[in-house]
N, C-alpha and C positions, 0 to 999 in steps of 0.2 A: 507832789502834794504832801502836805507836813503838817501833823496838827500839836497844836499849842497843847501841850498837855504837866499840868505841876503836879507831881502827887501832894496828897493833900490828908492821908488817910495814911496805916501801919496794913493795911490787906489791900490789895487789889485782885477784882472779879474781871475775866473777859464773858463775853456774855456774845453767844455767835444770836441772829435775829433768825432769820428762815427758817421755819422746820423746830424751833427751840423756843425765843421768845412770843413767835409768830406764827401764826396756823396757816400758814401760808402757801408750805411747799407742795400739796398736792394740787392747787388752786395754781401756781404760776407754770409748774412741770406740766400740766395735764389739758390746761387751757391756754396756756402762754408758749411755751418753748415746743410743747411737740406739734401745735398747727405749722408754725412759723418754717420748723426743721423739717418738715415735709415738703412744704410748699417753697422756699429757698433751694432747698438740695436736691428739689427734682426726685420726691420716693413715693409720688401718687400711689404708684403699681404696687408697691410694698409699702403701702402706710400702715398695714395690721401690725407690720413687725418691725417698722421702726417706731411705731408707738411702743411696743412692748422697750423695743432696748433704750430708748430715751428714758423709761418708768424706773428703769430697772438700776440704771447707772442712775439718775441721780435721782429715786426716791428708797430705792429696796436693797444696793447692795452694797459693797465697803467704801463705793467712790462715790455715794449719798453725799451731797452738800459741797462737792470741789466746785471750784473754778467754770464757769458757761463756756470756757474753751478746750481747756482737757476734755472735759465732761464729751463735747462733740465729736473728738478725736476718738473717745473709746466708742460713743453710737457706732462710727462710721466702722469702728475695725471689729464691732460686734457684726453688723451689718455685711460684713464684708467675707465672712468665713461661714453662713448661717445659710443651709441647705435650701431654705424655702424660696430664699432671695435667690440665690445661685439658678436655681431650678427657673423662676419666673426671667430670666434675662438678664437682670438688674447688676448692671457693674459698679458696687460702690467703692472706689477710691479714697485711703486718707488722702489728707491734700496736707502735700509734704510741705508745701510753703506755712503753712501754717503750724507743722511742727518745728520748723526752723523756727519761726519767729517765737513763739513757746519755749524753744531753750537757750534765747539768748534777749527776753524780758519776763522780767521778775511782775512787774507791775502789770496783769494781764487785765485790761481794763478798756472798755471806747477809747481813749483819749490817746491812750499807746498805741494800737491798731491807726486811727484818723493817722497818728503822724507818721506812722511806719506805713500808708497809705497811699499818705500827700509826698512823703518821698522817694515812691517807689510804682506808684500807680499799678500795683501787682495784682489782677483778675479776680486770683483766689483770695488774696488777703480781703480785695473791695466783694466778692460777695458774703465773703465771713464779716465785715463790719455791717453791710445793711442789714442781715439776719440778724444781728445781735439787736440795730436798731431798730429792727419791728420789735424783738422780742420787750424790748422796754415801753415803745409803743403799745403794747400787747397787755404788757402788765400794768401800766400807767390806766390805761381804760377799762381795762374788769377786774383788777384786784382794785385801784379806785383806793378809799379811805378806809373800807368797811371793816376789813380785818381789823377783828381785834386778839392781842394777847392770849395765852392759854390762861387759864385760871389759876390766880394766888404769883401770876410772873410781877403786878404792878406791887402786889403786898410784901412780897420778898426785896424786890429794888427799896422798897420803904422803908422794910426790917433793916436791910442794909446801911441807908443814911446815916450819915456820921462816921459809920465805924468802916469801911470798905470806900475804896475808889470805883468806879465801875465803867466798863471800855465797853462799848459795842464793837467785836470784830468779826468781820463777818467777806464773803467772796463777794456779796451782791454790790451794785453800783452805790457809790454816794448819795446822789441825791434822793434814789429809791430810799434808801434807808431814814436820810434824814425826813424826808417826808414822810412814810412811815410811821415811826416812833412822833413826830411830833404832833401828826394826826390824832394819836391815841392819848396825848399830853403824859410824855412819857421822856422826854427830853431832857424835864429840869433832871432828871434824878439819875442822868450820867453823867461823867466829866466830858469825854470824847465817843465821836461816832467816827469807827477805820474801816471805810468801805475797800472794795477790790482795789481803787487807784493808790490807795496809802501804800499799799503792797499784799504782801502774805499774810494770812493769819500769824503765821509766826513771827514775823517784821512788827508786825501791830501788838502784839503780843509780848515782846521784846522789853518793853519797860518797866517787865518782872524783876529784871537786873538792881534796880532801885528800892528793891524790899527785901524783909526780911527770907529766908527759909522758911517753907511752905504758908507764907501769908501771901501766895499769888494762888488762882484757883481758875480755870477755864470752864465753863459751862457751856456743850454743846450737843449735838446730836448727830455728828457723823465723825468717821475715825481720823480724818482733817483735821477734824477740833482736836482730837484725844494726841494726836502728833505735834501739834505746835503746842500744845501745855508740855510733851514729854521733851521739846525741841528748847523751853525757855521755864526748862525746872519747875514747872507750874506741876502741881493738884488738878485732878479733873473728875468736874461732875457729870456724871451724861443724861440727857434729856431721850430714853430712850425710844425709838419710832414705836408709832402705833399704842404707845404706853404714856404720852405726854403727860400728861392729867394726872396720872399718880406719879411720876418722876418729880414735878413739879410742886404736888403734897410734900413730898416726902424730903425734898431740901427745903423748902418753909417750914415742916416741922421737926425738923432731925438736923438735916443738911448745915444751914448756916451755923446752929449753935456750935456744930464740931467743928467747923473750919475756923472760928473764930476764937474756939478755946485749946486749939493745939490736937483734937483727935482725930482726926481727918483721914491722916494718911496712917497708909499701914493696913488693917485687914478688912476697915471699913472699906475704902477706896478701895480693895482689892475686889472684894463681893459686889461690886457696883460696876466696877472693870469684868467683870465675869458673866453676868447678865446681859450687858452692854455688848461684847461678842457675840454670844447668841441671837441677838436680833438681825444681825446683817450679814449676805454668805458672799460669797467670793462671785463663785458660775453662778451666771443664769441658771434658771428650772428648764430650759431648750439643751441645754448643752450637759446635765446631768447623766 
């Protein structure tokens, strides 16, 4: 999948949605992905603490905001070394096939899985696609339309117009996304939406190449994000967890004017890089 995209603007914004433009992520991890990963992988008996390490990988620690495939592969090998589970019986196994296919597809997406599926009819791979297709079922019925943006994200996209391109690039599904955003009428005021099948954040990201020196800028909220701006010479602004609401103040009223007059980078973006590490730790608080 390829999207049409002409710059149009001397700056362009990536802009990740989950967890950044969208209050989303505690709402699809907490009700969406950890019923689904318990009841698919069979962790009834330990579902206290595969809730914790589902929360933890992708809401609390540096692997916040990856990929719904990596992201499972660390539950399982958190899960898998973690004395409580050991003690109760419970043998969790990565499932190698599915790290195989993880290091030889870039595009970690439904559509990749289905064909890597349909041509292989592989156990493990078919129960990693239907978990994933609950999880979208899951999130299509209770996340629904309702979410809306954090405060001052529609008036920043606004501030923006004219002067900035603006990408949504983000790990989640395509169609999730475009539905989403256009729910909120929030659509006209992108150029392009680069869900997980476009590719990498950094892939999507990629069309930094096309602009000047620091007039590409990534805006996000996990160290994902902060990687694929450091991968494609971009700026990055971070949306930090649990602080949204002022991170979000604070580039609508500071933020854009620097990046659009050259002072961006350097000790500003440094102090924002520096905060932005202290929010998110490596180990679990179990394994401390």
């Amino acid at each position: 999948m390829n999207i049409d995209f002409t710059p149009q603007c001397d700056f362009l914004i990536g802009i990740d949605s989950d967890g950044c433009a969208f209050d989303t992520m505690e709402l699809k991890q907490k009700e969406c992905f950890c019923p689904n990963t318990i009841h698919h992988w069979g962790l009834k008996s330990v579902s206290k603490y595969a809730r914790e390490a589902v929360e933890f990988v992708n809401l609390y620690s540096k692997s916040r905001g990856i990929n719904r495939f990596p992201a499972l592969v660390e539950v399982f090998e958190l899960l898998k070394r973690r004395p409580e589970v050991i003690a109760r019986g419970v043998n969790v196994e990565v499932p190698r096939e599915l790290v195989e296919w993880m290091n030889r597809q870039t595009k970690l997406g439904n559509p990749a899985l289905e064909a890597e599926v349909a041509a292989t009819h592989d156990p493990v791979l078919t129960k990693t696609l239907q978990w994933s297709h609950a999880v979208n079922e899951t999130i299509d019925r209770i996340v629904g339309e309702g979410v809306a943006p954090f405060p001052l994200v529609r008036e920043s996209l606004e501030k923006l117009g004219g002067k900035a391109d603006i990408l949504v690039v983000s790990a989640t599904p395509q169609a999730a996304l475009v539905k989403e955003w256009e729910n909120q009428g929030l659509l006209p005021l992108v150029q392009a939406i680069c869900g997980q099948e476009i590719g990498t954040k950094k892939e999507s990201l990629a069309w930094s190449a096309k602009y000047p020196a620091n007039h590409t800028l990534m805006i996000g909220d996990a160290p994902g994000d902060y990687k694929a701006a450091q991968a494609t010479n971009s700026l990055f602004y971070p949306i930090n967890p649990s602080r949204e609401e002022a991170s979000w103040a604070r580039f609508y009223q500071e933020g854009i004017e620097r990046f659009l007059n050259g002072t961006f980078a350097g000790d500003y973006q440094q102090s924002l890089l520096e905060e932005f590490e202290s929010c998110l730790p490596v180990n679990p608080p179990w394994e401390k």
